[in-house]
MILUMLUM-673175 format. One record per residue (C-alpha): x, y, z; residue number from 1. Coordinates in Angstrom, 3 decimals, decimal comma, always signed. Each point is the difference from the previous one (the first is absolute). Example, Ala and Ser with C-alpha at 12.3 -4.5 7.8 and 13.67 -1.06 7.14 Angstrom:
<sites>
((+12,300 -4,500 +7,800) 1)
((+1,370 +3,440 -0,660) 2)
</sites>
This chain:
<sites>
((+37,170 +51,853 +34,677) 1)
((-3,424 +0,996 -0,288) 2)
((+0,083 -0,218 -3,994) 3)
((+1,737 -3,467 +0,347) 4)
((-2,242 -1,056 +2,060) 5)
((-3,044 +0,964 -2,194) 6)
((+1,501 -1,765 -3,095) 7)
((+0,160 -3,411 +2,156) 8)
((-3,846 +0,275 +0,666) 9)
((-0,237 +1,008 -3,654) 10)
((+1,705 -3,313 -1,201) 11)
((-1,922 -2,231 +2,806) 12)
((-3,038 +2,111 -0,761) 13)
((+0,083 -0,790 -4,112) 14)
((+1,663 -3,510 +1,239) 15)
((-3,343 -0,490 +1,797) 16)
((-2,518 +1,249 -2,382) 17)
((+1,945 -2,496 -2,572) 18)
((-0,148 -3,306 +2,450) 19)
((-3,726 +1,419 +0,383) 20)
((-1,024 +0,108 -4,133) 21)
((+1,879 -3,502 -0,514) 22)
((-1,848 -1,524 +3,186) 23)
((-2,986 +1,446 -1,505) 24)
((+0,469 -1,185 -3,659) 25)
((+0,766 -3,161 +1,829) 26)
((-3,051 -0,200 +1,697) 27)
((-2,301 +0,718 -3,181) 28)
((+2,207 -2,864 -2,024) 29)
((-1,405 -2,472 +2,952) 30)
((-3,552 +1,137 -0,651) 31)
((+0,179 -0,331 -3,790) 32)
((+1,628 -3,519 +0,398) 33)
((-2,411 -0,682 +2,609) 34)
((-3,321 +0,969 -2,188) 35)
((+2,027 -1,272 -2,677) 36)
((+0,125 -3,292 +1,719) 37)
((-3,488 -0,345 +1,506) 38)
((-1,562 +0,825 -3,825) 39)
((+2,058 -3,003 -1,292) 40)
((-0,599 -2,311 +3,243) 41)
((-3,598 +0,744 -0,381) 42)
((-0,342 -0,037 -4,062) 43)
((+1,991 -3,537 -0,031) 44)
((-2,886 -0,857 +2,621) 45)
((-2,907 +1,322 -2,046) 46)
((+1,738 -1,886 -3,243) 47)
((+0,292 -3,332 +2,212) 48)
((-3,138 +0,347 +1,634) 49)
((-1,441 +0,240 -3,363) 50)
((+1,959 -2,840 -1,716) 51)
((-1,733 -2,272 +2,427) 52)
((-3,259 +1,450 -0,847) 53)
((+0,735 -1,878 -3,121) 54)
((+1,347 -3,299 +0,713) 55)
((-2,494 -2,334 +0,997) 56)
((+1,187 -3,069 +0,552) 57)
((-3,001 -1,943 -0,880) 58)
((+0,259 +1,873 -3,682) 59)
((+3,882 +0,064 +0,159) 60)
((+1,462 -0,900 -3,534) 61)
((+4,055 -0,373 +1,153) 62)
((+0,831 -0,074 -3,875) 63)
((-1,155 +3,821 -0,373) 64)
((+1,415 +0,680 +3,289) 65)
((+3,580 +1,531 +0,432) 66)
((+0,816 -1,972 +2,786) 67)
((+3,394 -1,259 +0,876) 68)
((+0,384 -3,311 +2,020) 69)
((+0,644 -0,766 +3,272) 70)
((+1,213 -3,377 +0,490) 71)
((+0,652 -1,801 +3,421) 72)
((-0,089 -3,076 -1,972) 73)
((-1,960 -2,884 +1,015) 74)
((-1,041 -0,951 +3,612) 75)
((+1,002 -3,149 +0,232) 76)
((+2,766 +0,087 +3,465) 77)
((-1,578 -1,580 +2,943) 78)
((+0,775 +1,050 +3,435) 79)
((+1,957 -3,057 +1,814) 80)
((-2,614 +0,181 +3,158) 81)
((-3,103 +0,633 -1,027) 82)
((+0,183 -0,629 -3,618) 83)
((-1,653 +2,984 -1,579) 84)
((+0,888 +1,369 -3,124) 85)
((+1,627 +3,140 -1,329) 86)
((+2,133 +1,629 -2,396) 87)
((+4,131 -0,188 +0,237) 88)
((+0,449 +3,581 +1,078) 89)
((-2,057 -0,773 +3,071) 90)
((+1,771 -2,154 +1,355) 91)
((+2,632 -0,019 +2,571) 92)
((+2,286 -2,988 +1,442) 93)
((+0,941 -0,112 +4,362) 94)
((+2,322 -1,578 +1,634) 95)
((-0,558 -3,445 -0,699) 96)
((-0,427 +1,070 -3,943) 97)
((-3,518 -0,564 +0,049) 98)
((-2,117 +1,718 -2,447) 99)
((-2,484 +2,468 +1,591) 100)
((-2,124 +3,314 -0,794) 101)
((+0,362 +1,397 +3,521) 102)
((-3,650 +1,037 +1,043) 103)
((-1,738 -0,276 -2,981) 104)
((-0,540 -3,639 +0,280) 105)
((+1,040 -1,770 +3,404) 106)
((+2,805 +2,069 +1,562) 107)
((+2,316 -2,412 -0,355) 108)
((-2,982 -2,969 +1,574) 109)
((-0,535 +2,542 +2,787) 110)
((-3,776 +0,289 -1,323) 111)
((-2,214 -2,886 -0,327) 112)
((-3,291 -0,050 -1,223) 113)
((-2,557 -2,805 +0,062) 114)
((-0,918 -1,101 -3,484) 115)
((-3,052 +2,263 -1,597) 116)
((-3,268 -1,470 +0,205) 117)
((-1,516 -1,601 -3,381) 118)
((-1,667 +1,950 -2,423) 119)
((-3,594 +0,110 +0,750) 120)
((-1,918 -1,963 -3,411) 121)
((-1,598 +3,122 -1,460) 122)
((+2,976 +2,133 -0,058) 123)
((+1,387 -2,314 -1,408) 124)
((-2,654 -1,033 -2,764) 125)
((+0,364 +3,881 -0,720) 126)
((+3,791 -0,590 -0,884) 127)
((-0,198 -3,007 -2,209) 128)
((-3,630 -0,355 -1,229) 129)
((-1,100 +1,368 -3,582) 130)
((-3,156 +1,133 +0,684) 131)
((-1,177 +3,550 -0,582) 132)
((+0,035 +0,787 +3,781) 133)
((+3,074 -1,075 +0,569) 134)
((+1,793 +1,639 -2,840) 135)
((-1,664 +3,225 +1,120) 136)
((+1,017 -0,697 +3,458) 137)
((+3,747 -0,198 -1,733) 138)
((-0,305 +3,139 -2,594) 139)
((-0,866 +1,955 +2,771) 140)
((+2,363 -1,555 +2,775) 141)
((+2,125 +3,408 +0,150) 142)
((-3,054 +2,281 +0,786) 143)
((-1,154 -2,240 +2,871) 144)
((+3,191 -0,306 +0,982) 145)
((+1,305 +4,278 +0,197) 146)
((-3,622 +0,101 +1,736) 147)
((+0,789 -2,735 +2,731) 148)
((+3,468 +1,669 +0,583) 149)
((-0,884 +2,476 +2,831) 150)
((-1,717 -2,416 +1,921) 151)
((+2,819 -2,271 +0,891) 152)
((+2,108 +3,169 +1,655) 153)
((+0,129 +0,362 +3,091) 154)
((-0,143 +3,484 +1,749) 155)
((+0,231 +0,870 +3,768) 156)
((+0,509 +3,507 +1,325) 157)
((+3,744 -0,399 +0,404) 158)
((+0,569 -1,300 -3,716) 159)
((-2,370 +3,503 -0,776) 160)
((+2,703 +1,966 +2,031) 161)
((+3,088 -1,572 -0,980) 162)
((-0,501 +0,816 -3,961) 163)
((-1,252 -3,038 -0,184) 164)
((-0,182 -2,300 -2,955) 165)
((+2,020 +1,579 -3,075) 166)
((-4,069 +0,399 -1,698) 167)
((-0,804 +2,538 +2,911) 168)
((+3,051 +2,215 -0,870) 169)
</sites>
């Protein structure tokens, strides 16, 4: 009995040790694949982040560029309430087969907004006007305008807690 029983602990013993190598072979597969995975994650990020180191669009040439199109086609369907325009895929029919982009125009005429307020003269004279002033106004429209984009968010302590905007995460 007592020799039986020592061959059963031998069998669950070597049993054991085996379950115990593969678990462990297992375990250091996961942390290759893992460092495996982070050096590619982080290499494709490095090789993006760099890529757009490159592009500027002011100096963009889209002939040299590989680049392959994305089309939504032209925006040209108007919503049925509040007539704003979009592009095909955006667009949604209800009930009553009305044409509608949900929230991103009126909600389906659930939103309405007085009309905006006109263009004050100089802004517009630096729009359509050819002198020098006015064209620089217009070359340099996208640096005043990345410069003036912080100021129009609006941050209280419970957007700061929350996550807040996706630019805070």
């Amino acid at each position: 009995d007592q020799e039986r029983y020592h061959e059963q602990h031998q069998e669950q013993y070597e049993h054991d040790a085996q379950q115990h190598e593969h678990d462990a072979s297992n375990q250091r597969r996961r942390v290759l694949d893992q460092g495996r995975y982070h050096e590619r994650r982080n290499q494709e990020n490095v090789n993006s982040y760099l890529a757009a180191c490159k592009c500027n669009i002011d100096t963009f040439d889209p002939d040299t560029a590989n680049i392959i199109p994305n089309d939504l086609g032209s925006m040209n369907i108007e919503c049925d309430y509040c007539h704003a325009l979009g592009f095909k895929v955006e667009f949604r029919r209800n009930q009553d087969n009305k044409k509608h982009m949900g929230k991103m125009c009126c909600n389906q005429d659930q939103v309405k907004l007085d009309p905006p307020p006109p263009v004050p003269i100089a802004l517009y004279k630096l729009f359509t006007s050819d002198d020098p002033r006015a064209e620089a106004f217009r070359h340099l429209l996208r640096y005043f305008n990345a410069g003036m984009a912080m100021g129009s968010i609006q941050v209280d302590d419970q957007t700061a807690y929350q996550g807040g905007p996706a630019s805070f995460k």
